[in-house]
Structure formats: structure tokens, C-alpha cells
C-alpha positions in Angstrom: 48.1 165.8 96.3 49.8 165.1 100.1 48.2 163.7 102.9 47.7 166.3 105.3 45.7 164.2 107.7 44.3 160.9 108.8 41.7 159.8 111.5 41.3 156.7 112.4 37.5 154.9 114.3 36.8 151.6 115.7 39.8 150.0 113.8 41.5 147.2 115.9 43.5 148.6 119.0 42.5 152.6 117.8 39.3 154.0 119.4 39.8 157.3 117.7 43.2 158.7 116.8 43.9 161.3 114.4 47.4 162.3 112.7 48.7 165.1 111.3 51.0 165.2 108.3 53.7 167.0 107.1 56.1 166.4 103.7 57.9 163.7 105.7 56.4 161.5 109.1 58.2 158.7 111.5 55.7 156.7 113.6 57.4 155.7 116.6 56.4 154.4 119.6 56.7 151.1 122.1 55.6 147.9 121.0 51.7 147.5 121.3 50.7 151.3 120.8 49.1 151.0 117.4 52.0 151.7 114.6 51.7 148.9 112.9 47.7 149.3 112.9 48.1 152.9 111.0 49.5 151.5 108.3 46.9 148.6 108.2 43.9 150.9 108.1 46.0 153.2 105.4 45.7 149.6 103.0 42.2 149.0 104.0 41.5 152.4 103.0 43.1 152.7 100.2 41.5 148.3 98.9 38.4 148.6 97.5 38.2 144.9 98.2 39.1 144.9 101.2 38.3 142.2 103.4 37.2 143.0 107.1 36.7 140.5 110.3 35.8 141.1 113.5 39.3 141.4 114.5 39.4 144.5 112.6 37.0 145.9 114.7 37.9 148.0 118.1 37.2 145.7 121.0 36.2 143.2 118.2 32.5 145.0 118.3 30.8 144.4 114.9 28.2 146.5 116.2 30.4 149.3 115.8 31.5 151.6 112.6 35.1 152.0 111.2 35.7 155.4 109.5 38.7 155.9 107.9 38.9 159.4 107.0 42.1 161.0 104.9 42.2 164.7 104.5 44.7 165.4 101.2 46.2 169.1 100.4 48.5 170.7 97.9 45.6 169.7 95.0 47.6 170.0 91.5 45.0 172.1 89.2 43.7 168.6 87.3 42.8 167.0 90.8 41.1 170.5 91.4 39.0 170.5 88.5 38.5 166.3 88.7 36.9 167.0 92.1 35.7 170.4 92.4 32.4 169.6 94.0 34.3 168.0 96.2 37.1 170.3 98.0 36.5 172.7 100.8 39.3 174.9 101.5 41.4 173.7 99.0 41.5 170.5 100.6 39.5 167.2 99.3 38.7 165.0 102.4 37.7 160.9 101.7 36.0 159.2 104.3 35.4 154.9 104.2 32.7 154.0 106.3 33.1 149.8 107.1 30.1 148.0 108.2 29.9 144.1 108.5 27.4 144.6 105.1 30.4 146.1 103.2 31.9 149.7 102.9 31.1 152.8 101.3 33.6 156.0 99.9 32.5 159.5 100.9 
């Protein structure tokens, strides 16, 4: 399985923001823009244990919720049987909803 796409809520500098993916991807951009913050919500998605603080947190509002939602495509046929109830269009989509109580996989 590839990533085909990510989106990105309430996460530090990103409001909403959501990427595409092909087999290969560069994220450039000037200082300040959010590159660096990508990657960050890429390990907090992917750390079950991860640990959150307000900083994390768009505008630093622990009021709000940060989704991070990865899309992931060309499925090999044992992740297409591990989680057939799961795809859509050939295409299995995880969402982490983060909350000041914890987070949750969907």
C-alpha cells in the first residue's frame, strides 16, 4: 500500500491542508509555511502514544479537534482481504481524531 493522500486539521500552523501523493513527493516551500509540520503530524499519526500539547493545536485552541486523515491505494490482495470492510474504491482511508482526553483510529 502507497499513500495516495493526506489531510491535515487543527494541527499547529495547518488550519486544513490536504496533499496529494504520487510514487515520489518533494515538499518545498519558504521557511515558516508548514513543511516541517507535515511530517510532524505524519509521526503523530502514525504513534499510537503519541503525546499532544496545546502547542500541537492550530492557534493553540484545545477546544479544537486534530484529524489526521491518510488515504492509502495500490492495496496488495492480503491488505485487501485484512481490511475488506474497510476499503471503498479500492482504497482504505484511516482517520486519527486527537482530543485533549486522548485519540481515537477510524
Amino acid at each position: 500500500m502507497i499513500i495516495e493522500n493526506i489531510h491535515i486539521e487543527n494541527f499547529r500552523s495547518l488550519k486544513s491542508v490536504s496533499i496529494n501523493c504520487d510514487e515520489l513527493i518533494a515538499i518545498i516551500g519558504r521557511n515558516g509555511t508548514g513543511k516541517s509540520t507535515v511530517l510532524y503530524a505524519l509521526d503523530k499519526f502514525y504513534d499510537i502514544a503519541a503525546q499532544i500539547t496545546e502547542y500541537d493545536y492550530f492557534s493553540k485552541d484545545i477546544e479544537l479537534v486534530i484529524k489526521i486523515r491518510i488515504t492509502y491505494g495500490s492495496l496488495m490482495d492480503d491488505e485487501k482481504e485484512e481490511f475488506k470492510s474497510q476499503i471503498t474504491d479500492d482504497k482504505l482511508t484511516v482517520t486519527k481524531v486527537i482530543t485533549p482526553g486522548g485519540s481515537k483510529y477510524f
